[in-house]
C-alpha positions in Angstrom: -3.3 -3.3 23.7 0.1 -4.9 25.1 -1.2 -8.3 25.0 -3.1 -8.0 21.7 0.9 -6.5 20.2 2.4 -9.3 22.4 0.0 -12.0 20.9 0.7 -11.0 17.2 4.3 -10.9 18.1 3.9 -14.7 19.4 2.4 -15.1 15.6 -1.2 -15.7 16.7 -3.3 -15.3 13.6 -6.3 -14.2 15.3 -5.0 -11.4 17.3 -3.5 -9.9 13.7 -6.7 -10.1 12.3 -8.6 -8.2 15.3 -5.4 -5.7 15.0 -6.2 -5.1 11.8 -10.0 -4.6 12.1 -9.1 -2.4 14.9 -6.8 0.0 12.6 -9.0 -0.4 9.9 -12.2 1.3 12.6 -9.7 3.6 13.7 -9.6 2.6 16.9 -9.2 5.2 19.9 -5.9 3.8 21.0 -4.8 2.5 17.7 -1.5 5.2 18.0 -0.8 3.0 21.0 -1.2 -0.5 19.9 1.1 0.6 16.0 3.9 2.1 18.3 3.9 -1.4 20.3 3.6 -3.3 16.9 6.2 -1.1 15.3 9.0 -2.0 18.4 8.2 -5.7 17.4 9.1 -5.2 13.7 10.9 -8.0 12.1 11.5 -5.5 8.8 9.7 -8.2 6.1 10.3 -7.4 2.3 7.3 -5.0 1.8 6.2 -5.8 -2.1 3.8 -3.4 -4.1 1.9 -5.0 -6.8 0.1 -2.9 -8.9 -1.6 -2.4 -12.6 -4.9 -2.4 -14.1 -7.5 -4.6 -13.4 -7.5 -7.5 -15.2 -4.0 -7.5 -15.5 -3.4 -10.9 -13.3 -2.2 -9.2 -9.9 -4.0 -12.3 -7.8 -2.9 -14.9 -9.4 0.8 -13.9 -10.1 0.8 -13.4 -6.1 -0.6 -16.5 -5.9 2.0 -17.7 -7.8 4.7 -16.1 -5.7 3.4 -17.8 -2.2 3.5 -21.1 -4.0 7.2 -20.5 -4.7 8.0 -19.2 -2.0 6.3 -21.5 0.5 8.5 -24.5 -1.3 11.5 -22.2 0.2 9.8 -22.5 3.6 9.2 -18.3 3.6 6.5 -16.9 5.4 4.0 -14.6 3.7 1.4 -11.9 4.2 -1.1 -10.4 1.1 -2.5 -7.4 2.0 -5.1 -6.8 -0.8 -6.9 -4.0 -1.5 -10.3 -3.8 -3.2 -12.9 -1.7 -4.2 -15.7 -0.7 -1.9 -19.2 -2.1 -1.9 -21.7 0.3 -1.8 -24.2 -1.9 0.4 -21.8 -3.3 3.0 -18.4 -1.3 2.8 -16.7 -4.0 2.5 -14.4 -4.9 0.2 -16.1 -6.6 -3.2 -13.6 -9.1 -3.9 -13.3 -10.2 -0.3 -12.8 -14.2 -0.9 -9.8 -13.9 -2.7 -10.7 -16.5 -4.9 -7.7 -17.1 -7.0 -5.7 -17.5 -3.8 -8.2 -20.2 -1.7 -5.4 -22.8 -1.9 -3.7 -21.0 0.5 -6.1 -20.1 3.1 -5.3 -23.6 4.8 -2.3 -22.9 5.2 -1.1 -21.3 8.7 2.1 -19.9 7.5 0.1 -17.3 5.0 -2.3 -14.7 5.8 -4.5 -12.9 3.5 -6.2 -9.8 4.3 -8.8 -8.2 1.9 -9.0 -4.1 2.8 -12.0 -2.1 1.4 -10.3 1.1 -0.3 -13.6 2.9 2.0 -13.3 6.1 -0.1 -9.4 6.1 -0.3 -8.2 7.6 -4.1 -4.6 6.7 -4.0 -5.0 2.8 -4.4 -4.3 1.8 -1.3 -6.6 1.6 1.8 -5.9 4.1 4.6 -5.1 1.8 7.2 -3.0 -0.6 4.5 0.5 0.8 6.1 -0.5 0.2 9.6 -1.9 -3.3 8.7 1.7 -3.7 6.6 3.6 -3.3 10.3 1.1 -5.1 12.1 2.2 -8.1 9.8 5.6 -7.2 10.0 5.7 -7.8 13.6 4.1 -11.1 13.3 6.9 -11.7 11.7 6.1 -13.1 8.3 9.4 -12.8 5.5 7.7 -11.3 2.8 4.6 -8.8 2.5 2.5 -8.6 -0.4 0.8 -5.3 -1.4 -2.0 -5.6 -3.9 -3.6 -2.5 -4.7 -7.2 -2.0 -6.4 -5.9 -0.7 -10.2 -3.7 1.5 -11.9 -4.8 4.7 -12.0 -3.8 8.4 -12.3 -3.9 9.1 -8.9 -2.9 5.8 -7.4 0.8 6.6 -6.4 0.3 5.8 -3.1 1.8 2.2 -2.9 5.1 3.8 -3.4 5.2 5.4 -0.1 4.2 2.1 1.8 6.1 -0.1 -0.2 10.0 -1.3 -0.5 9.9 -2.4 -3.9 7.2 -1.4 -5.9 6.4 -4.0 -9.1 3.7 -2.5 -12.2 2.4 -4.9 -14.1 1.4 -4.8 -18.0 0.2 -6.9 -20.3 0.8 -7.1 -24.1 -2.2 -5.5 -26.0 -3.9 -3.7 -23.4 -3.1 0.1 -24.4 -1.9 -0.1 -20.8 2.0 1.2 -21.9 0.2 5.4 -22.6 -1.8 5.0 -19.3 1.0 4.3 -17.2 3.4 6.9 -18.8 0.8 9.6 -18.5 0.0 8.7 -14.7 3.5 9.5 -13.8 3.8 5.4 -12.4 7.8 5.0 -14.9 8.4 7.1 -12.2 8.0 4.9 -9.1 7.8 1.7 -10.4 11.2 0.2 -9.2 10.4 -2.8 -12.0 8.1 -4.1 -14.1 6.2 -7.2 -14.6 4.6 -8.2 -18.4 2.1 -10.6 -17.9 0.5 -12.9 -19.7 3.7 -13.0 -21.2 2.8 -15.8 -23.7 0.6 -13.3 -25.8 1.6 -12.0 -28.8 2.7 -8.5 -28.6 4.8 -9.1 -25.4 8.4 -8.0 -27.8 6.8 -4.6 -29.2 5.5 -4.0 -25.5 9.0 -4.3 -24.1 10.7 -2.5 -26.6 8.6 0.2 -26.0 8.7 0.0 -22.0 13.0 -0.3 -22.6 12.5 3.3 -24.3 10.1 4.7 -21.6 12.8 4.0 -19.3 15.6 5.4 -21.3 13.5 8.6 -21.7 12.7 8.5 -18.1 16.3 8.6 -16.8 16.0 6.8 -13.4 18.5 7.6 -10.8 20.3 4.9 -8.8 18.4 1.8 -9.8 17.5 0.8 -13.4 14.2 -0.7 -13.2 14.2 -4.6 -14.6 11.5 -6.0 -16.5 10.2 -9.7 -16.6 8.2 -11.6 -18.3 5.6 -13.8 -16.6 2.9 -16.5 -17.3 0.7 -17.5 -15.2 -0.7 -19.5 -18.2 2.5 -21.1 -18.7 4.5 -20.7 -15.3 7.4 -19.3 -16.4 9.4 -15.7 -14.7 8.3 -16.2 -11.2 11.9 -17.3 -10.1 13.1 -13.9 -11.8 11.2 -12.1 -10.5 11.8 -13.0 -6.9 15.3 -12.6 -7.7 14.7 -8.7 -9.0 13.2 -8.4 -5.5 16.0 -9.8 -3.7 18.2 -7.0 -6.0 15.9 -4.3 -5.3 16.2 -5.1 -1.7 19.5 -5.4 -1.7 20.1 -1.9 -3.0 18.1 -0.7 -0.2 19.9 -1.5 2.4 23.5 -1.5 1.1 23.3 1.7 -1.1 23.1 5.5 -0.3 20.6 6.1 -2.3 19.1 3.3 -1.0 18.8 4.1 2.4 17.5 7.8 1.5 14.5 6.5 -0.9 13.7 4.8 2.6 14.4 7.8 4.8 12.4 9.7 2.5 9.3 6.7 3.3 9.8 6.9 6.9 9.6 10.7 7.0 6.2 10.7 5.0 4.7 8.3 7.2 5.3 11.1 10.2 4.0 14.0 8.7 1.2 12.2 7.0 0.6 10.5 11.0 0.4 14.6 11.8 -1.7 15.8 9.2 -4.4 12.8 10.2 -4.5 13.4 13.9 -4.7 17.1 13.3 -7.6 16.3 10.7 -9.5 14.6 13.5 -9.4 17.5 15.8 -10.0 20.2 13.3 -13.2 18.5 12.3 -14.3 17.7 15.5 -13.7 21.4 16.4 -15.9 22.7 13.7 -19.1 19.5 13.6 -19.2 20.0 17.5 -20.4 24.0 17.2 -23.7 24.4 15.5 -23.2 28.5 14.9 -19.9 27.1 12.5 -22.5 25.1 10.9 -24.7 28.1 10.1 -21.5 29.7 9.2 -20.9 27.2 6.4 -24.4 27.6 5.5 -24.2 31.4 4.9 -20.6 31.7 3.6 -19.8 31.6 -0.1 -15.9 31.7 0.3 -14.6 28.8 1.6 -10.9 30.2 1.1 -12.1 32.9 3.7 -13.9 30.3 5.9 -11.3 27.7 6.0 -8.8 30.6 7.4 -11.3 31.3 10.0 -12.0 28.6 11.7 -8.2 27.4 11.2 -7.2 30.7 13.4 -10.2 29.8 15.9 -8.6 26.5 16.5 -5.3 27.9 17.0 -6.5 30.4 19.3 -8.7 27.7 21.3 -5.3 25.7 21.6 -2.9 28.1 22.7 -6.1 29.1 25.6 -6.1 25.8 26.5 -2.3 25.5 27.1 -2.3 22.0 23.9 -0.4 23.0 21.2 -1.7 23.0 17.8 
């Protein structure tokens, strides 16, 4: 695993993309190989893009690496899809609206399969985030698979997190229901040239008023990908966001607050993987399951079994 880190670090696109098939099948020593890649870490802008399908999430990121290649940046997409039933895989895979980039060696792209995952985001997307990061591209996009009541989980992976919306959609109710005015650090409206774009952003101005946001205001631009117009603005809301990241106190705590998820949720999914091995490994817990109709009552037992197994073993759980 040193020389795969070391390659990616040299910026060899093949070893990133064997990292990240690695992480993405769990790997025995992928703990390893992300603590390597995480020493390398050349802290890229981490960008969340999310809102509902249809919305134009691919091809305002496209956009944004057309821009920003002019300004000689280097980027990363990590974009998350839905999962086929047949193959696993991720549907979208091809990234179609983005094929004009796939020449190019100073962009990567990286479709991730959500496998099962309800938050938006596939489970290895953070690990493949740092794995880019220490390749050392400037900016990393996050697209995640759709808006959705539960899909929250881009803004624990992310720096800035951007929700799109277009005019028209019903999408404003949606996204102030799912709780997303709250971690949505600006918005995008889309499709921008439509009409209704004025009522939507009177509406989303209120939302935020009602909302009361702490620290920073979120901004919200209008974009056309029809028309190419806000993609300048919006690169410059990122560079603000960014900016009060690392020069603000509240800043720096949203990103404490990031970093001391990723450890406990690190915890809870290597203790997950011996718990269950634990139980699937003893057939008379098997029978147990069968018989039982408590799983409150079950769950406790075999939690205090594996405890007990631990502390006889000298490990601590």
């Amino acid at each position: 695993m040193d020389q795969l880190a070391e390659k990616i670090a040299n910026q060899n696109q093949r070893a990133l993309a064997r990292a990240i098939t690695l992480i993405e099948n769990d790997h025995p020593d992928k703990l390893s190989l992300m603590s390597e890649l995480n020493a390398k870490k050349k802290h890229a802008h981490y960008i969340g893009i999310t809102g509902s399908p249809g919305a134009g999430k691919s091809s305002l990121v496209d956009q944004l690496i057309t821009l920003l290649r002019e300004q000689d940046k280097t980027v990363a997409v990590i974009a998350v899809d839905p999962t086929s039933p047949f193959s696993g895989g991720a549907l979208l895979g091809d990234r179609v609206r983005m094929h004009k980039h796939f020449t190019d060696d100073q962009v990567f792209i990286r479709s991730m399969a959500t496998r099962g995952s309800l938050g938006g985001l596939a489970r290895a997307t953070k690990d493949a985030i740092r794995a880019c990061d220490a390749y050392g591209f400037d900016y990393i996009f996050i697209e995640t698979v759709g808006v959705g009541q539960s899909e929250l989980d881009i803004m624990k992976v992310a720096d800035t997190t951007a929700v799109m919306l277009t005019p028209n959609s019903g999408d404003i109710l949606q996204i102030f229901k799912a709780g997303i005015m709250e971690i949505a650090d600006l918005f995008i409206l889309n499709k921008a040239d439509l009409p209704g774009v004025k009522k939507l952003k009177n509406t989303l101005k209120d939302l935020i008023h009602i909302a009361g946001h702490r620290g920073f205001e979120p901004q919200i631009i209008e974009t056309s990908v029809n028309e190419g117009f806000g993609f300048e603005e919006l690169l410059q809301s990122f560079e603000k966001h960014k900016k009060y990241l690392t020069e603000t106190d509240a800043g720096q705590q949203k990103l404490q607050e990031q970093f001391k998820y990723e450890v406990y949720e690190l915890i809870q999914e290597e203790l997950w993987k011996e718990v269950y091995q634990f139980i699937e490994k003893d057939p008379k817990r098997l029978q147990e399951l069968e018989k039982s109709d408590d799983p409150y009552q079950l769950a406790q037992k075999w939690l205090q079994e594996w405890l007990k197994v631990g502390d006889a073993s000298g490990e601590t759980h």
